[in-house]
Structure formats: structure tokens, C-alpha cells
Backbone as XML, in Angstrom:
<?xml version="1.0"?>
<chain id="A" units="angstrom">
  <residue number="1" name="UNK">
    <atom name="N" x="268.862" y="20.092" z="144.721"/>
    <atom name="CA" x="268.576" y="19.281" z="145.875"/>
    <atom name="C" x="267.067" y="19.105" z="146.040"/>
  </residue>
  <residue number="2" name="UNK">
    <atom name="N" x="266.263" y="20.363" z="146.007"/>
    <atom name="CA" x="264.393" y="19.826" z="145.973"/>
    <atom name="C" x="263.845" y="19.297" z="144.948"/>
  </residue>
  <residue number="3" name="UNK">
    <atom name="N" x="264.765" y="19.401" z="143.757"/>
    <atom name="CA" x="264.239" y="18.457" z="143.067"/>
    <atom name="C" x="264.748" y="16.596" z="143.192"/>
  </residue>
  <residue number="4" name="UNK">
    <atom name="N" x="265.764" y="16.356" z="143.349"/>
    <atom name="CA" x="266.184" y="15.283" z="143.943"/>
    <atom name="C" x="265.339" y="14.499" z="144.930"/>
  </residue>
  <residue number="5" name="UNK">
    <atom name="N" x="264.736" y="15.282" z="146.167"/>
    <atom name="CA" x="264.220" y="14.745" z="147.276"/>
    <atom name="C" x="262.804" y="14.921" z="146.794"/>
  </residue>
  <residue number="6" name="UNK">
    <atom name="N" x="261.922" y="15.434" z="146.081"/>
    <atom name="CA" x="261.040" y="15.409" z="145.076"/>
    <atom name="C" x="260.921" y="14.116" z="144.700"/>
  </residue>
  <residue number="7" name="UNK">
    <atom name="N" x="261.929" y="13.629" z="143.894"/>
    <atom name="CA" x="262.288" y="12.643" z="143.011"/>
    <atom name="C" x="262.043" y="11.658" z="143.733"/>
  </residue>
  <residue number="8" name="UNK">
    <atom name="N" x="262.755" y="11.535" z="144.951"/>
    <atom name="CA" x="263.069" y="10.056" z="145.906"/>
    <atom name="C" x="261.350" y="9.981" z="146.765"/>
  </residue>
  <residue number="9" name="UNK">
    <atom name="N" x="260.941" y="10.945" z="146.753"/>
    <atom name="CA" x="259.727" y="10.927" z="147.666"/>
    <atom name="C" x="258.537" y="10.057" z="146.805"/>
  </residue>
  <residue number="10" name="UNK">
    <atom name="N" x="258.404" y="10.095" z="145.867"/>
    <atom name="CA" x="257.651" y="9.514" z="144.501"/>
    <atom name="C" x="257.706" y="8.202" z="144.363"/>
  </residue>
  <residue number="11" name="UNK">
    <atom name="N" x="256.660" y="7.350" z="144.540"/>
    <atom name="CA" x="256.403" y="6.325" z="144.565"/>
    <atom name="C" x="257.066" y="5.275" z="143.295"/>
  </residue>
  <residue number="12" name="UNK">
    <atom name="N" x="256.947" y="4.269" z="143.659"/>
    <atom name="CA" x="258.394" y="3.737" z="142.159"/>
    <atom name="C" x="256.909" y="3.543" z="141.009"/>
  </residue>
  <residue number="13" name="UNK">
    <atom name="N" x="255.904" y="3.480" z="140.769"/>
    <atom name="CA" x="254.987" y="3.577" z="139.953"/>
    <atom name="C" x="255.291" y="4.934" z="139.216"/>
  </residue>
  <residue number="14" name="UNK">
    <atom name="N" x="254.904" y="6.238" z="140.112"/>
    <atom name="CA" x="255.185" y="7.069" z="139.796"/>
    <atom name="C" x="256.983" y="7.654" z="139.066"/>
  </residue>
  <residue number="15" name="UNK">
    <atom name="N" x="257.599" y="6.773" z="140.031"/>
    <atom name="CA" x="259.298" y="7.061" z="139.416"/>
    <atom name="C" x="258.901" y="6.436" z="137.757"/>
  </residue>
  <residue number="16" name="UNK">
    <atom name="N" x="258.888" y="5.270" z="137.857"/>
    <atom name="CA" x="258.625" y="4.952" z="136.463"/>
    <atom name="C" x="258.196" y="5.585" z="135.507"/>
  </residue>
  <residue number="17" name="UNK">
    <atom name="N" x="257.173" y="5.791" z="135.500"/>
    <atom name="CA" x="256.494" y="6.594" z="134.549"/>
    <atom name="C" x="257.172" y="8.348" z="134.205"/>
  </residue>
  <residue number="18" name="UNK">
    <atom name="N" x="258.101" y="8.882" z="135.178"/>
    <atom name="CA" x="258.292" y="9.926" z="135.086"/>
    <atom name="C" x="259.862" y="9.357" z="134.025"/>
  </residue>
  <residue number="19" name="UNK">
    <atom name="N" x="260.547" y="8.226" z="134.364"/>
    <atom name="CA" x="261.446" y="7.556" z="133.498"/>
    <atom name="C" x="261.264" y="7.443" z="132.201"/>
  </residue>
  <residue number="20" name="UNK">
    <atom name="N" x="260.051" y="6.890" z="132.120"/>
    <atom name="CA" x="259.012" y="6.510" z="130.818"/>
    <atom name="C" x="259.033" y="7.648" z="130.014"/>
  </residue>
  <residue number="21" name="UNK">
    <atom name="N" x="258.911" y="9.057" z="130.349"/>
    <atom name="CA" x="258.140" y="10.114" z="129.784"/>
    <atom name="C" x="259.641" y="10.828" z="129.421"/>
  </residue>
  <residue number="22" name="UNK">
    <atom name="N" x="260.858" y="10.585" z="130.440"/>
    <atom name="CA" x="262.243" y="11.188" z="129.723"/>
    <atom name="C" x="262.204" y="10.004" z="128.337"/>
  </residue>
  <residue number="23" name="UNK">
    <atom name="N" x="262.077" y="9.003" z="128.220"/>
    <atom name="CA" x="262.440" y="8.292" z="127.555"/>
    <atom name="C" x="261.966" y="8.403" z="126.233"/>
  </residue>
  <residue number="24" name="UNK">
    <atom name="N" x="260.617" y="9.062" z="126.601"/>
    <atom name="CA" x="260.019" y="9.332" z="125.095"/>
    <atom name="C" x="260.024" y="10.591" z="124.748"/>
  </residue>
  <residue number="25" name="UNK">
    <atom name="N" x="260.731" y="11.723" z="125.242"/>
    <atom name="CA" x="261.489" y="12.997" z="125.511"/>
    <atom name="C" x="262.538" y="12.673" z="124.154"/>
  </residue>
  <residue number="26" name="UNK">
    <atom name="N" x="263.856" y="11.732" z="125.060"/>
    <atom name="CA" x="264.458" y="11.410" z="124.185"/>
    <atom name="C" x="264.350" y="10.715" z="122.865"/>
  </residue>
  <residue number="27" name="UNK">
    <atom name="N" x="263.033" y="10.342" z="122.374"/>
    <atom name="CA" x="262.533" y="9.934" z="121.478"/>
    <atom name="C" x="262.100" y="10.571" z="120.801"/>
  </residue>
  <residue number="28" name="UNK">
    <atom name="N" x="261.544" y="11.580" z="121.196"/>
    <atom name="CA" x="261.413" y="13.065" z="120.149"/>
    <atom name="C" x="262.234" y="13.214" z="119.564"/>
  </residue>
  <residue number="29" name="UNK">
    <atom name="N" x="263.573" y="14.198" z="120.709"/>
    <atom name="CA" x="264.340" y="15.098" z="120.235"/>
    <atom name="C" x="265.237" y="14.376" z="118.848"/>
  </residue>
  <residue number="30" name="UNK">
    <atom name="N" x="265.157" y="12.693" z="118.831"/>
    <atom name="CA" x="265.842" y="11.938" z="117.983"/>
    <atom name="C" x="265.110" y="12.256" z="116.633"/>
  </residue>
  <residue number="31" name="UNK">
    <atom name="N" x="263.847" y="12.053" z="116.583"/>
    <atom name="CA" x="262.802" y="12.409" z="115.697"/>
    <atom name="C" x="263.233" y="14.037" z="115.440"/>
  </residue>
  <residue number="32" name="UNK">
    <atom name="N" x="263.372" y="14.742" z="116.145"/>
    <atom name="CA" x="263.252" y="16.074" z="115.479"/>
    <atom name="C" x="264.488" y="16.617" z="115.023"/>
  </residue>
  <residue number="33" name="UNK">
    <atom name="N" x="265.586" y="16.052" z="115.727"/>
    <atom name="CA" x="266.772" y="16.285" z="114.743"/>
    <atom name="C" x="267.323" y="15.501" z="113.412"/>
  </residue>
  <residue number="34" name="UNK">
    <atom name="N" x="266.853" y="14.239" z="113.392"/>
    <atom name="CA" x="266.740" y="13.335" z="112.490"/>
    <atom name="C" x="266.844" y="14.357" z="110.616"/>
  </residue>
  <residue number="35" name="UNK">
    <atom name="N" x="266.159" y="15.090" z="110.405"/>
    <atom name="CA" x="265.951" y="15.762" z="109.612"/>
    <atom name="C" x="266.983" y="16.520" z="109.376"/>
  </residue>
  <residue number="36" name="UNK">
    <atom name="N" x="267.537" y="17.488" z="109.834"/>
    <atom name="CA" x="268.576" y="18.538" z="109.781"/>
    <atom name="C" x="269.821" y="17.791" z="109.929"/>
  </residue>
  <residue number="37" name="UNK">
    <atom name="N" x="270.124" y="16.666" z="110.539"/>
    <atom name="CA" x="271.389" y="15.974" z="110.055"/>
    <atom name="C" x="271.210" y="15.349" z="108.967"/>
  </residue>
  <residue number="38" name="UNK">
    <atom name="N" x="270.328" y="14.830" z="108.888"/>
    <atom name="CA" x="270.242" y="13.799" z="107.153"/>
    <atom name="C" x="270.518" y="15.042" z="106.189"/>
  </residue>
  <residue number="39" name="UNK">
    <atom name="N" x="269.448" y="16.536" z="106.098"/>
    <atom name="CA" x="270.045" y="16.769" z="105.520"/>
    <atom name="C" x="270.962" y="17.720" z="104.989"/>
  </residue>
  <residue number="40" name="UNK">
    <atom name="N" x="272.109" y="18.115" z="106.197"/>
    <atom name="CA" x="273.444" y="18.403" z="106.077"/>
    <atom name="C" x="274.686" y="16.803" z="105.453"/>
  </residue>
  <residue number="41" name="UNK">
    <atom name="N" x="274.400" y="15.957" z="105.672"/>
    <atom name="CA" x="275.153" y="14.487" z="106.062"/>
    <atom name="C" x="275.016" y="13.847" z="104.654"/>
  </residue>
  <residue number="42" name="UNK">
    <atom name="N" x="273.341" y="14.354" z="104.325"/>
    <atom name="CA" x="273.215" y="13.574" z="102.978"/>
    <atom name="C" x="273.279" y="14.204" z="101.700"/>
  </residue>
  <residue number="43" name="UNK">
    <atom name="N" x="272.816" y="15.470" z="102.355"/>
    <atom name="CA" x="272.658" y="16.200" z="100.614"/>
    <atom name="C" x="273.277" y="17.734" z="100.950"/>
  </residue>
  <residue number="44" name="UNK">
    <atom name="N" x="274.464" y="18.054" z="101.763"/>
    <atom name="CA" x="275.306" y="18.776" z="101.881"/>
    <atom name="C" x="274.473" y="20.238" z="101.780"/>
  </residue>
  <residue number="45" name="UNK">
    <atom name="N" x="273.225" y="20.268" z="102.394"/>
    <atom name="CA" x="272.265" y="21.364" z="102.778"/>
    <atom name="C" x="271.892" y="21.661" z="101.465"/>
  </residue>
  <residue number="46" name="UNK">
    <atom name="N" x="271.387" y="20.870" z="100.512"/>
    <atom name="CA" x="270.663" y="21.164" z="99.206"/>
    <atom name="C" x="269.458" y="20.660" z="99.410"/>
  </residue>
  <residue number="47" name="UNK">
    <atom name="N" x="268.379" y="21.101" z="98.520"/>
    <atom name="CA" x="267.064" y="20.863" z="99.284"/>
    <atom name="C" x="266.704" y="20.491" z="98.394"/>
  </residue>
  <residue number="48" name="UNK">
    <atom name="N" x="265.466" y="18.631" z="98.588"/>
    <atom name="CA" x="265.517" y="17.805" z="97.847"/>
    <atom name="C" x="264.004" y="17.339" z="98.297"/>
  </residue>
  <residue number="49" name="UNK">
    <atom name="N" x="263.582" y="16.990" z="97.189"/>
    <atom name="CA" x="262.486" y="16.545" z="97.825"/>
    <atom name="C" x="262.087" y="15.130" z="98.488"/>
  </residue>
  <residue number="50" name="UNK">
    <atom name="N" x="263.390" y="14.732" z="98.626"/>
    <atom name="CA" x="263.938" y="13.764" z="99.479"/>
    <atom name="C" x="264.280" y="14.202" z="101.308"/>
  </residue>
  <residue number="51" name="UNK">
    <atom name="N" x="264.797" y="15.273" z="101.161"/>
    <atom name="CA" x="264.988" y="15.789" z="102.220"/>
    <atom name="C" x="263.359" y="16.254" z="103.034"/>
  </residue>
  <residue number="52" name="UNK">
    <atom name="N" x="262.138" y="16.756" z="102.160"/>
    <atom name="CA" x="260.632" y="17.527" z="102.790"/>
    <atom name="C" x="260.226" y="16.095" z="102.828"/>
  </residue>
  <residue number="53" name="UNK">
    <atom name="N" x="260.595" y="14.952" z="102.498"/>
    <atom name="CA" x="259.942" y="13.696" z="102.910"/>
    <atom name="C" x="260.411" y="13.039" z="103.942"/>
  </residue>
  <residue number="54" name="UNK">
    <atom name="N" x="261.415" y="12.887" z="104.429"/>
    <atom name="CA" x="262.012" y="12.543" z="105.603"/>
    <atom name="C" x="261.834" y="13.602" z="106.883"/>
  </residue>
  <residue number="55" name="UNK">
    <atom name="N" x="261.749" y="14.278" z="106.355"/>
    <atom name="CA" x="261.809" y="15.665" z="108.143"/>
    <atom name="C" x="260.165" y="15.676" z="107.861"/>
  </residue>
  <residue number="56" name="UNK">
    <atom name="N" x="259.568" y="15.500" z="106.711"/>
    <atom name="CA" x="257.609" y="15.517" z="107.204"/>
    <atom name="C" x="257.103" y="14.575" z="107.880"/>
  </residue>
  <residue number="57" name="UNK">
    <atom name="N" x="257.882" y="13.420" z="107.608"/>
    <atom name="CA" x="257.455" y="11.803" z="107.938"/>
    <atom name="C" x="257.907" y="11.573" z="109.758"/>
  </residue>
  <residue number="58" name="UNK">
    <atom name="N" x="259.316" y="12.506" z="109.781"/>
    <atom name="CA" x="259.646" y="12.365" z="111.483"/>
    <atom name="C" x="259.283" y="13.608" z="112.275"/>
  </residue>
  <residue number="59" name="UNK">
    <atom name="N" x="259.578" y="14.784" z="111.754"/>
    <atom name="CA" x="258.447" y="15.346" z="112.697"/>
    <atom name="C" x="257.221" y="15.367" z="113.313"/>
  </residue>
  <residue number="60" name="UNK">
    <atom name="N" x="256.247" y="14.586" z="112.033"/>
    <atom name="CA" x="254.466" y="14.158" z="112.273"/>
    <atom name="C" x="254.621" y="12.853" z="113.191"/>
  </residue>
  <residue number="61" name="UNK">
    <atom name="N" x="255.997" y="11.645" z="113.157"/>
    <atom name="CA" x="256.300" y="10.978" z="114.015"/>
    <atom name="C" x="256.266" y="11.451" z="115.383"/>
  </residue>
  <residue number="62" name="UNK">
    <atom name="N" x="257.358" y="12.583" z="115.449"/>
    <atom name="CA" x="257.751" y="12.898" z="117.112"/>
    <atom name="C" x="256.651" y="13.468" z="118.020"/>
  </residue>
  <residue number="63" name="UNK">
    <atom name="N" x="255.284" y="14.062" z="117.373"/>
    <atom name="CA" x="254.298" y="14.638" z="118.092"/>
    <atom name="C" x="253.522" y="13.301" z="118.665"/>
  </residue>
  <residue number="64" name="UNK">
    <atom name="N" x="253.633" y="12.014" z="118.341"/>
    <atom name="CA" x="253.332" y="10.621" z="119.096"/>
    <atom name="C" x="254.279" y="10.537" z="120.604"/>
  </residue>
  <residue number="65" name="UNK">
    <atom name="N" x="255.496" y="10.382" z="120.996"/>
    <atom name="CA" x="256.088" y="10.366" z="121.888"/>
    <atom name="C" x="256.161" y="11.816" z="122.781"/>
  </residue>
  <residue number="66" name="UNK">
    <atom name="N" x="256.166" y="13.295" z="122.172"/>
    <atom name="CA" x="255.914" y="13.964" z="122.648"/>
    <atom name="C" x="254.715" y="14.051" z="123.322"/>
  </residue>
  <residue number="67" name="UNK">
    <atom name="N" x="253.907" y="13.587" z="122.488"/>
    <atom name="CA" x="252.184" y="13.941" z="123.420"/>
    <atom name="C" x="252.269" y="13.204" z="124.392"/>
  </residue>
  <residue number="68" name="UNK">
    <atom name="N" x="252.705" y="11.790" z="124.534"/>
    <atom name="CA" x="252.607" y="10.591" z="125.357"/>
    <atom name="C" x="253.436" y="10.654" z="126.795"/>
  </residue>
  <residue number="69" name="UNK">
    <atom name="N" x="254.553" y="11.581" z="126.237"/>
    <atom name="CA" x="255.945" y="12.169" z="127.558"/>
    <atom name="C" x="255.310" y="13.590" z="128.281"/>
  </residue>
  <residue number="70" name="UNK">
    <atom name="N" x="254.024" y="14.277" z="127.080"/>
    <atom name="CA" x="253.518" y="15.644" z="128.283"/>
    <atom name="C" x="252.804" y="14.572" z="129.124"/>
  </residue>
  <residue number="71" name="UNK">
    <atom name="N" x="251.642" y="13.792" z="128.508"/>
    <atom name="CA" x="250.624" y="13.332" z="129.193"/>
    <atom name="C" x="251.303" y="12.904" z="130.542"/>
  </residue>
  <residue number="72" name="UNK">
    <atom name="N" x="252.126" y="11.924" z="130.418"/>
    <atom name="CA" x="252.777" y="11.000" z="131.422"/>
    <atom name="C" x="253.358" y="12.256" z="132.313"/>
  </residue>
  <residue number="73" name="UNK">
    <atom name="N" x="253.649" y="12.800" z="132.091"/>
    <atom name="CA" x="254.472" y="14.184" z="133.039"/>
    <atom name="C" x="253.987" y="14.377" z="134.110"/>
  </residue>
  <residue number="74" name="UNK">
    <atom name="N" x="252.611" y="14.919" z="132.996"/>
    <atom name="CA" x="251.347" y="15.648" z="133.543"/>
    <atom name="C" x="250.719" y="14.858" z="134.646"/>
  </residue>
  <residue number="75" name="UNK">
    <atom name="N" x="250.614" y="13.667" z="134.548"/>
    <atom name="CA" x="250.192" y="12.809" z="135.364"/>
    <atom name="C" x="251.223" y="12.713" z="136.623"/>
  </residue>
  <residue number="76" name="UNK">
    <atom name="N" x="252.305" y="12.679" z="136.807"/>
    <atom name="CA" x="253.414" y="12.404" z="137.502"/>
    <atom name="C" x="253.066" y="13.709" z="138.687"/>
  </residue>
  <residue number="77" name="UNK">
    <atom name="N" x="253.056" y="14.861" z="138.007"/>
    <atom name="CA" x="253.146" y="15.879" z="138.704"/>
    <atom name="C" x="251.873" y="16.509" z="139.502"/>
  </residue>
  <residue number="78" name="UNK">
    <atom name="N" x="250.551" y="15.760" z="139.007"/>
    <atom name="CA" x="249.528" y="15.861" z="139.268"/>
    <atom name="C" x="249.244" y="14.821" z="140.154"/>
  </residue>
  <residue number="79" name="UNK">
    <atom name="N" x="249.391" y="13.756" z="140.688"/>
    <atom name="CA" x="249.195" y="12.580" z="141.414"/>
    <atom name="C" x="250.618" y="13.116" z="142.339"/>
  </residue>
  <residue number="80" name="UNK">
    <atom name="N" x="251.514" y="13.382" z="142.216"/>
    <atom name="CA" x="252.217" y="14.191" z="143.489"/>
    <atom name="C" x="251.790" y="15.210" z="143.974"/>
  </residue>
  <residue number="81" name="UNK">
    <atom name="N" x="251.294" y="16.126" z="143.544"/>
    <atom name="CA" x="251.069" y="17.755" z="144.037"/>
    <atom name="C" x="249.211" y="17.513" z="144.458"/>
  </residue>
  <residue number="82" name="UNK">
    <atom name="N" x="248.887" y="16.750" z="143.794"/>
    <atom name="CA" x="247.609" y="16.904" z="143.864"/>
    <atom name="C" x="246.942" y="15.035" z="145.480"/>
  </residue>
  <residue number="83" name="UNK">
    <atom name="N" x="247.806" y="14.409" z="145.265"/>
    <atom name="CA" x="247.628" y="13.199" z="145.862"/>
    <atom name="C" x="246.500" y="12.379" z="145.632"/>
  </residue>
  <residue number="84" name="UNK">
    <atom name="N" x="245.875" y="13.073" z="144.209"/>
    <atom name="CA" x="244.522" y="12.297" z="143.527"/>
    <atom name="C" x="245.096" y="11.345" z="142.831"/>
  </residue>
  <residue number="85" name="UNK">
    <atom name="N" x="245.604" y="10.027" z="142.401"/>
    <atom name="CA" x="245.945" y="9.907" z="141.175"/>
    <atom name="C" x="244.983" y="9.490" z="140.398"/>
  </residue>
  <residue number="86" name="UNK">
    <atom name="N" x="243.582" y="9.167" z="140.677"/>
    <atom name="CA" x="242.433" y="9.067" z="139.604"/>
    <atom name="C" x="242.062" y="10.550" z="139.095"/>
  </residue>
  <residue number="87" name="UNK">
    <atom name="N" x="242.554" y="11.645" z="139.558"/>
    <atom name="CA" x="241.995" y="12.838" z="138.953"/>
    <atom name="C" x="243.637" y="13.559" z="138.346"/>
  </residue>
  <residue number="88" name="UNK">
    <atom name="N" x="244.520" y="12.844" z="138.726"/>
    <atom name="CA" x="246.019" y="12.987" z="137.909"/>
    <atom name="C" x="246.109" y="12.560" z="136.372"/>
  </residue>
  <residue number="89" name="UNK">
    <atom name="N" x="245.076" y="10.977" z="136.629"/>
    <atom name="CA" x="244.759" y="10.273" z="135.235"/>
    <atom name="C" x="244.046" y="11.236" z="134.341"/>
  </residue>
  <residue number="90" name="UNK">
    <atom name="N" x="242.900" y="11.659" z="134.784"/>
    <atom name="CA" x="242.089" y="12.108" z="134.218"/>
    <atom name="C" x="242.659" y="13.846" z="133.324"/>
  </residue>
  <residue number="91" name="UNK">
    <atom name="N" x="243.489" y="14.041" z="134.542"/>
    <atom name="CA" x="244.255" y="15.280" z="133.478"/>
    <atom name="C" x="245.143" y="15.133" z="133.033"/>
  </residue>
  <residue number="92" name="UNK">
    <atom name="N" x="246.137" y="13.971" z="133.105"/>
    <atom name="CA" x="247.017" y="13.261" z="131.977"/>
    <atom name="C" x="247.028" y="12.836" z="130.754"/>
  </residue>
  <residue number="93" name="UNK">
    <atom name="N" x="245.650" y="12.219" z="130.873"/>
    <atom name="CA" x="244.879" y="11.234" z="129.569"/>
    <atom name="C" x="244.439" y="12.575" z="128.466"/>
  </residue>
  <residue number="94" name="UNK">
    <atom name="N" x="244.139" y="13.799" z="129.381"/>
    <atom name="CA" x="243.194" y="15.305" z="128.296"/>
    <atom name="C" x="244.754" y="15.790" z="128.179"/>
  </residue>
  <residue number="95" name="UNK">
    <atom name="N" x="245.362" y="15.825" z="128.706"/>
    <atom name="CA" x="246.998" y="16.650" z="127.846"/>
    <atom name="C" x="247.115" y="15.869" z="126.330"/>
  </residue>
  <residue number="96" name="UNK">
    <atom name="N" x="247.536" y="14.568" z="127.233"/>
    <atom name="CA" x="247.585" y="13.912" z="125.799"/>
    <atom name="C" x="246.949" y="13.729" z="124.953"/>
  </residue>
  <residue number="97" name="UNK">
    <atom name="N" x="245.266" y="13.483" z="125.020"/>
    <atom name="CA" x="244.444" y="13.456" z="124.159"/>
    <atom name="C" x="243.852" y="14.556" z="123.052"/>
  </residue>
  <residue number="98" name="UNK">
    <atom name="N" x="244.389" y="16.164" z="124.187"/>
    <atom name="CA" x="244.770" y="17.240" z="123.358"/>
    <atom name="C" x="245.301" y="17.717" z="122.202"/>
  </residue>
  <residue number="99" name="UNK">
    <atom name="N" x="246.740" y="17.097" z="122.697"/>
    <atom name="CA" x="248.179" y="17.083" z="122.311"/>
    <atom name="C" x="247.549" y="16.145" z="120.664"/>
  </residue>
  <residue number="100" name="UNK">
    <atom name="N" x="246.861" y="14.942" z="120.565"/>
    <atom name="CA" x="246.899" y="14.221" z="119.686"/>
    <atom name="C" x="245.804" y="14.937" z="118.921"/>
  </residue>
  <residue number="101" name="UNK">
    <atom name="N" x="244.614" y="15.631" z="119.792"/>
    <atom name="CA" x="243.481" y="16.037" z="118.448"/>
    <atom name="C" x="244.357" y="17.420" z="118.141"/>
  </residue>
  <residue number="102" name="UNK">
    <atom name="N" x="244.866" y="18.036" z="118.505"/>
    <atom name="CA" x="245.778" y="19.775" z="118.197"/>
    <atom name="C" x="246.845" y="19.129" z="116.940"/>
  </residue>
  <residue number="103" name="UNK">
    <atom name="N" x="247.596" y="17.920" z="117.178"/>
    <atom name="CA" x="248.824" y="18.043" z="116.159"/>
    <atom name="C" x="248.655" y="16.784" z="115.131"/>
  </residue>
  <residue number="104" name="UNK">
    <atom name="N" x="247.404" y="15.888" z="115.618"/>
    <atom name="CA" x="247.123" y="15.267" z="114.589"/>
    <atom name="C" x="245.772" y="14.319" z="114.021"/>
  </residue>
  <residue number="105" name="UNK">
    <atom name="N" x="244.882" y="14.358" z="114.445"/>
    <atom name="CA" x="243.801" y="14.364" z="114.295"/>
    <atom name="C" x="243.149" y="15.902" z="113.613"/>
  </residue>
  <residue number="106" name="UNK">
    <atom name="N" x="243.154" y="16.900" z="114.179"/>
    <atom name="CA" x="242.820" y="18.047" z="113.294"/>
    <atom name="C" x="243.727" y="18.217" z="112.213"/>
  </residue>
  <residue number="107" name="UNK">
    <atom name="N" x="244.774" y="17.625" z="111.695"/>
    <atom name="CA" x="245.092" y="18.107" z="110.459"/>
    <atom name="C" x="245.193" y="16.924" z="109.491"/>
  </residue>
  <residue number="108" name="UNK">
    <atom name="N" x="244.690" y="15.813" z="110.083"/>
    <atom name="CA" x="244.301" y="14.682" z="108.976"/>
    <atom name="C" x="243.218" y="15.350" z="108.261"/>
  </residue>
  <residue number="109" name="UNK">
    <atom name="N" x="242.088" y="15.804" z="109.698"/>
    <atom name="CA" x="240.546" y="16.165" z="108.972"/>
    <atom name="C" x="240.950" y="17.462" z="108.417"/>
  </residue>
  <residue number="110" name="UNK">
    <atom name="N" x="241.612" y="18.233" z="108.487"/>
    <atom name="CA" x="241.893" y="19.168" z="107.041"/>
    <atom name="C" x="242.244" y="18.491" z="106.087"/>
  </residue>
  <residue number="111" name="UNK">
    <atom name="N" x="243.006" y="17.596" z="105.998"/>
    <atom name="CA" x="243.541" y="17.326" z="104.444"/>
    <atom name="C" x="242.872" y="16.444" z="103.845"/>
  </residue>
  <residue number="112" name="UNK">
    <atom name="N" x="241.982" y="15.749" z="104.725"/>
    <atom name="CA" x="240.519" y="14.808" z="104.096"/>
    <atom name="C" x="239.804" y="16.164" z="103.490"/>
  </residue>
  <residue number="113" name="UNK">
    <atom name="N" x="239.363" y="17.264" z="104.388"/>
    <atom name="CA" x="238.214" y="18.243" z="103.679"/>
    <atom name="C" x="238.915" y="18.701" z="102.611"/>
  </residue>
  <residue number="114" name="UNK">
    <atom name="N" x="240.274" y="19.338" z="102.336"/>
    <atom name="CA" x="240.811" y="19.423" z="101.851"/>
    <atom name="C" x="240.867" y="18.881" z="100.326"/>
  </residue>
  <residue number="115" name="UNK">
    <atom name="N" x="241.329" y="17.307" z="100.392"/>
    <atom name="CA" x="241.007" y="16.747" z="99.427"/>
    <atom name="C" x="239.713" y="16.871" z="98.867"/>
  </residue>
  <residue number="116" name="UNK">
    <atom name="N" x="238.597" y="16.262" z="99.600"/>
    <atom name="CA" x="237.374" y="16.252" z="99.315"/>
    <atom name="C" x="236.871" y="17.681" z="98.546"/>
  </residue>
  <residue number="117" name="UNK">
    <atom name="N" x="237.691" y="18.745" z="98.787"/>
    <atom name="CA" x="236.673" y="20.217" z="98.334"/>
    <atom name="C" x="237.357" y="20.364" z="96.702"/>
  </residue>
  <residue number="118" name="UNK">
    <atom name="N" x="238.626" y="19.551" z="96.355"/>
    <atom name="CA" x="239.341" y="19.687" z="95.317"/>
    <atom name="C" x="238.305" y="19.352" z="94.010"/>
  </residue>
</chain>
């Protein structure tokens, strides 16, 4: 029930975006199971290097909608609790912008140095 009346109290900008952020929730979890059914479904749990190319390609996918569904959260819950929403933005935009240099920006620039030290 307090979360419900939570819910209804939230401006429809804010409803939205908290919609937005299940939506790309559910856009993950599609991304992250994607892998483990293909490959039970496709290659009857034999491990292929067909299989480390599909679950590398959608997992490094799902950390895009994940970062984008904390950020948006983050923002939701911060522009309610806080009643700033220019300082809700501002710690929405650093979750996510986190979220993107932690799971993928720092490990491009490893595998550039990486390459480069070969």
C-alpha cells in the first residue's frame, strides 16, 4: 500500500520515467537470459564457441539498458525524496555515467592497452 500511494503521488513526468526504467529492466533481464537458453535450446548445454559469442555480445549489450534503468531510477527517487529535480538530474546522469565508465568504457581502454602492449 506505501508503495502504491508513493506511486500515485509522483508526478506523470516522473511516473513515466519510473515506467521507462522497468522497461529497460525488462530489457536486461531479456539480454541476460538470452544466453543460457540459446545455449540449452541450441546446443543441448555443449559449449561452443558459438555459444561465448552470443552470451559476450548480450551481456556487454544489457549493461546499456541496465545503466540507463539505475540512472532513471535514481533520478525518480531523488526528485521525490529530495524535491530537487535539477540536483535528482545531476545524480541520475553520475549513476549512469558511472555505470557506463565501470562496465564499459574502462574495459574497452583495457583491451586497447591491452592490444597495444602485445
Amino acid at each position: 500500500m506505501f508503495l502504491a500511494e508513493s506511486f500515485a503521488g509522483l508526478s506523470d513526468g516522473l511516473k513515466a520515467a519510473h515506467i521507462a526504467a522497468l522497461l529497460l529492466v525488462a530489457i536486461t533481464v531479456l539480454l541476460l537470459m538470452t544466453p543460457a537458453v540459446y545455449h540449452r535450446i541450441v546446443y543441448a548445454g555443449e559449449d561452443t564457441k558459438d555459444v561465448l559469442r552470443v552470451g559476450s555480445r548480450t551481456v556487454t549489450l544489457a549493461t546499456g539498458p541496465l545503466s540507463a534503468a539505475l540512472g532513471l531510477d535514481t533520478y525518480v527517487v531523488c526528485a521525490h525524496a529530495l524535491d530537487n529535480p535539477v540536483a535528482a538530474a545531476w545524480i541520475g546522469a553520475s549513476v549512469f555515467c558511472g555505470l557506463v565508465a565501470a562496465w564499459l568504457v574502462y574495459p574497452i581502454l583495457a583491451r586497447v592497452t591491452r592490444r597495444t602492449a602485445q
